[in-house]
ZAMARGU-4260 file (C-alpha; in steps of 0.2 Angstrom, whole numbers, plus 5000, padded with zeros to 4 digits):
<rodrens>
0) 5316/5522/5601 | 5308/5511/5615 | 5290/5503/5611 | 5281/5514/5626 | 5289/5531/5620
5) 5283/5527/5603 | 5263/5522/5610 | 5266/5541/5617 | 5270/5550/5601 | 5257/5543/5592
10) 5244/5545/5602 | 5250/5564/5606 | 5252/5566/5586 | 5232/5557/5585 | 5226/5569/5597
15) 5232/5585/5590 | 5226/5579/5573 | 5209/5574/5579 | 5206/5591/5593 | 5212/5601/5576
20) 5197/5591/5564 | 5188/5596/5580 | 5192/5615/5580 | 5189/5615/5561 | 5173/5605/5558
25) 5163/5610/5573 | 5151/5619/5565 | 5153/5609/5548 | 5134/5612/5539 | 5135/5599/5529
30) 5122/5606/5514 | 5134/5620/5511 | 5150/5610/5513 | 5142/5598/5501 | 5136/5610/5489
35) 5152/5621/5487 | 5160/5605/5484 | 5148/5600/5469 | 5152/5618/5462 | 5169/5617/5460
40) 5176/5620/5441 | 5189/5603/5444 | 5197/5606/5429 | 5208/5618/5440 | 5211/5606/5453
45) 5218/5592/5438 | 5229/5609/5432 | 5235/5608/5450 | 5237/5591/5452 | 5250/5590/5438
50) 5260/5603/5444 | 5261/5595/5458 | 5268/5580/5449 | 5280/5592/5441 | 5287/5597/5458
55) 5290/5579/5463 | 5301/5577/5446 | 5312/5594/5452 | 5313/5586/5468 | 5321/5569/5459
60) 5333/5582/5449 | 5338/5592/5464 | 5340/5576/5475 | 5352/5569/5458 | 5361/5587/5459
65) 5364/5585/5478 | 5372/5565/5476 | 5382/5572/5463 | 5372/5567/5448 | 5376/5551/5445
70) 5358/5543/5448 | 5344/5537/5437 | 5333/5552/5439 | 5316/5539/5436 | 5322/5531/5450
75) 5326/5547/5460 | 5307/5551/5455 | 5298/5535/5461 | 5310/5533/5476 | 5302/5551/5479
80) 5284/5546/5478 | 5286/5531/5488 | 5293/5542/5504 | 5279/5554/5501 | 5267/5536/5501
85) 5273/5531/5519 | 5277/5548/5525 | 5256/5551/5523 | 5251/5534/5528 | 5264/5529/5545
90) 5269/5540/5557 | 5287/5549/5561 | 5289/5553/5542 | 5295/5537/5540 | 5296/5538/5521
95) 5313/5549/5524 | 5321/5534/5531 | 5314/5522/5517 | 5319/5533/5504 | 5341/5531/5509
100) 5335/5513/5511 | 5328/5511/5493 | 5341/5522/5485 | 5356/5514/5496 | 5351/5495/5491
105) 5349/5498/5472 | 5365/5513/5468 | 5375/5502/5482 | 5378/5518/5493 | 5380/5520/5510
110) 5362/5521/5518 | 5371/5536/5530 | 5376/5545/5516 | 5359/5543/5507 | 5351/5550/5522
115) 5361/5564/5524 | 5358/5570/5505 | 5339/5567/5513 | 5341/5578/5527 | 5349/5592/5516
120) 5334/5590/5505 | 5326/5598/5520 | 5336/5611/5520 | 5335/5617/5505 | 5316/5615/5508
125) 5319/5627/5524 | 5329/5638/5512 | 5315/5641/5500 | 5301/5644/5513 | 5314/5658/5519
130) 5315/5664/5504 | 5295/5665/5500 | 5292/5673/5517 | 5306/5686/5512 | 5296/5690/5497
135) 5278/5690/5508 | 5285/5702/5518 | 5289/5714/5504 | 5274/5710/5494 | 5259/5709/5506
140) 5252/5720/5518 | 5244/5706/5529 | 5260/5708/5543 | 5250/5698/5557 | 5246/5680/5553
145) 5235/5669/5566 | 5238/5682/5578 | 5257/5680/5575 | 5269/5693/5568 | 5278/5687/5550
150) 5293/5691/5556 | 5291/5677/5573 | 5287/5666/5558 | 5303/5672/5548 | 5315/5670/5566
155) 5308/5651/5569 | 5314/5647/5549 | 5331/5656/5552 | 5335/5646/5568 | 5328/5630/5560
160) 5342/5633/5546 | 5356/5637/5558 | 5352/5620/5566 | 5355/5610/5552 | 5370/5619/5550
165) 5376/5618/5568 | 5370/5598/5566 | 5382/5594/5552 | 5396/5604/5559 | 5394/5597/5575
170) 5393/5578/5570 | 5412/5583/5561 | 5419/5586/5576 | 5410/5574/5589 | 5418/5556/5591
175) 5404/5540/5594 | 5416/5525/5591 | 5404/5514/5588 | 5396/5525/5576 | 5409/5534/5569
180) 5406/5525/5550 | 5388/5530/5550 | 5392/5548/5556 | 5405/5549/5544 | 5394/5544/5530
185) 5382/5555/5536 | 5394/5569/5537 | 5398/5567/5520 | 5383/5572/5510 | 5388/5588/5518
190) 5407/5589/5515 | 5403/5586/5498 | 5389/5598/5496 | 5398/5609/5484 | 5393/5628/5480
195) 5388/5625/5464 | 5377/5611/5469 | 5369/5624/5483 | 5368/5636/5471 | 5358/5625/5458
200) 5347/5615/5471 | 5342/5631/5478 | 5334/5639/5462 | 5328/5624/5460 | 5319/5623/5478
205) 5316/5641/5476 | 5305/5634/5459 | 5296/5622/5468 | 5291/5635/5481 | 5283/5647/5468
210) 5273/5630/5459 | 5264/5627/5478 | 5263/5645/5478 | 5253/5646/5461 | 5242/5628/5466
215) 5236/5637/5479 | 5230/5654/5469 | 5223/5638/5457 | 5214/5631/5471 | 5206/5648/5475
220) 5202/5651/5456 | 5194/5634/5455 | 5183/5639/5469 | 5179/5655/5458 | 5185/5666/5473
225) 5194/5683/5469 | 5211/5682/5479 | 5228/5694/5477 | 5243/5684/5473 | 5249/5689/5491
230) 5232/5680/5499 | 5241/5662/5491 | 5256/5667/5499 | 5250/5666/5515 | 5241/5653/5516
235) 5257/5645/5507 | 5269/5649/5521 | 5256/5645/5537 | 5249/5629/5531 | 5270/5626/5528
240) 5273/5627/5548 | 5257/5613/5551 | 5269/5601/5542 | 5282/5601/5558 | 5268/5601/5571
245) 5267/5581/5576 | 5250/5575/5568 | 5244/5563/5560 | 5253/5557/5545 | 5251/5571/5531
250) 5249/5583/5543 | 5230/5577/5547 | 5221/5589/5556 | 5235/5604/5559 | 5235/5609/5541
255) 5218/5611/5540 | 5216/5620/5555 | 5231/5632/5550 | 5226/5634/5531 | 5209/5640/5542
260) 5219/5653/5553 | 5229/5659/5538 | 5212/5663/5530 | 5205/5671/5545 | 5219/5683/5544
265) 5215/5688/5525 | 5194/5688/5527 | 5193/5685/5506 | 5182/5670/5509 | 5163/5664/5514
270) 5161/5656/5528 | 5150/5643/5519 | 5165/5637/5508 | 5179/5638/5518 | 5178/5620/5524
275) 5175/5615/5507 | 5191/5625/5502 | 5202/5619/5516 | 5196/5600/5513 | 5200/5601/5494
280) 5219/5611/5497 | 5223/5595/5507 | 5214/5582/5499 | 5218/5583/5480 | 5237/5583/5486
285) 5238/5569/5498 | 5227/5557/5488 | 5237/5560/5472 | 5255/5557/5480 | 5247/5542/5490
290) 5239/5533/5475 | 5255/5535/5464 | 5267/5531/5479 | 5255/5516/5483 | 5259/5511/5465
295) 5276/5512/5464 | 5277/5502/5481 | 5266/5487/5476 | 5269/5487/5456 | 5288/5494/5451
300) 5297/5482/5446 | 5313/5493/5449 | 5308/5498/5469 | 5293/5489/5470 | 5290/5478/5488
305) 5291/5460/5475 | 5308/5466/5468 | 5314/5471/5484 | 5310/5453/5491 | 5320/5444/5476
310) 5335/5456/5481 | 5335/5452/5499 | 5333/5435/5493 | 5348/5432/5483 | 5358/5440/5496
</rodrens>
């Protein structure tokens, strides 16, 4: 990607993250924002916080399952939090790339290969927000969202799915000489993607879904606000659609303004808190993945930037 395209996207992805702070914090009355953030019972948001931990060790285990589960699982784990690190701190989500990076220089894989098991670790994560918003539209009785019918939502997930499936299929068939090894590689993350693997990464996903699910009814118990397990949901699958909007790394600005929308649509919360609310449902999940992912880059003596100097040394 050229220098000047890249000036472009980033400041098309800073200006839809700072017109979106915009819409939300217009009308910010700073006492009341303050105040409902002083009376919140924290011992809920440390509850969420590690169950949000848990998730990134399911992650690790279904990334282990998809490359056949042959990997150090720890290292599957801290690989993890450093791509969440630079996927909320540089733009582009370059942590995905940096995670078939790591992994490829220490398991001595092909960095193509890793990166495809990375991209079907995004489609599993498709898979289980298809299968969350299959259950909301059985279980709750809020069928508009933002002004949007459940089921657009539900049509935009299914085409997103059939892409990466046409993708993979395509690359099988389409001959690039000069990059047929990295296509190859690529393509085989998916060849190799056996049923059984599907089958277990996807409960597995489907597991991970139904955690963010319960941190969010955790978030609104913490807040001491009185929500039907269908409210979460909601707020689950919008805020889910901020994180493909080009923003700011972790989705700055458009996943507040759609966990905003999303509560709009349900009317179960005071306007005095709902800032408060939106700014700790971001906040406690970003700064705890940055912080551990931080540490891993700068401290691991496994993946950590010193080691990974030594090894580019020795080479």
């Amino acid at each position: 990607m050229k220098l000047k395209q890249k000036k472009i996207i980033s400041f098309t992805s800073a200006f839809i993250s700072f017109f979106c702070i915009y819409l939300v914090y217009e009308k910010i009355d700073s006492n009341n924002f303050f105040k409902a953030l002083l009376s919140v019972d924290y011992i809920y948001i440390f509850l969420a916080g590690i169950l949000l931990y848990v998730t990134i060790w399911l992650r690790a285990l279904r990334w282990n399952i998809i490359l056949g589960g042959k990997n150090n699982l720890y290292r599957l784990f801290k690989i993890q939090m450093i791509g969440y690190f630079v996927n909320y701190t540089l733009p582009l989500r370059a942590g995905e790339f940096l995670k078939s990076i790591l992994l490829g220089k220490k398991s001595n894989m092909s960095k193509s290969y890793v990166f495809g098991s990375v991209i079907i670790e995004r489609f599993l994560d498709m898979f289980g927000l298809f299968f969350m918003m299959i259950v909301g539209i059985y279980v709750s009785p809020v069928k508009v969202i933002a002004n949007i019918s459940i089921y657009w939502y539900l049509i935009i997930v299914v085409l997103i799915l059939c892409f990466f499936v046409f993708l993979f299929n395509f690359l099988k068939i389409v001959r690039i000489n000069i990059f047929e090894n990295l296509i190859k590689n690529f393509v085989l993350a998916y060849d190799s993607f056996s049923l059984h693997q599907f089958i277990s990464s996807t409960l597995i996903s489907i597991a991970i879904w139904i955690i963010y699910w319960i941190n969010i009814d955790i978030i609104f118990h913490a807040f001491s606000i009185e929500a039907d397990y269908y409210h979460s949901l909601i707020v689950l699958i919008v805020s889910s659609f901020a994180l493909s909007i080009p923003s700011l790394p972790g989705a700055i600005g458009t996943f507040h303004l759609a966990v905003k929308l999303a509560l709009s649509s349900i009317l179960i919360i005071d306007e005095s808190i709902i800032l408060s609310f939106i700014t700790i449902l971001h906040g406690y999940g970003y700064l705890l993945l940055t912080i551990f992912g931080f540490y891993y880059v700068i401290l691991d003596k496994d993946i950590g930037v010193k080691q990974l100097m030594e090894m580019e040394k020795v080479k």
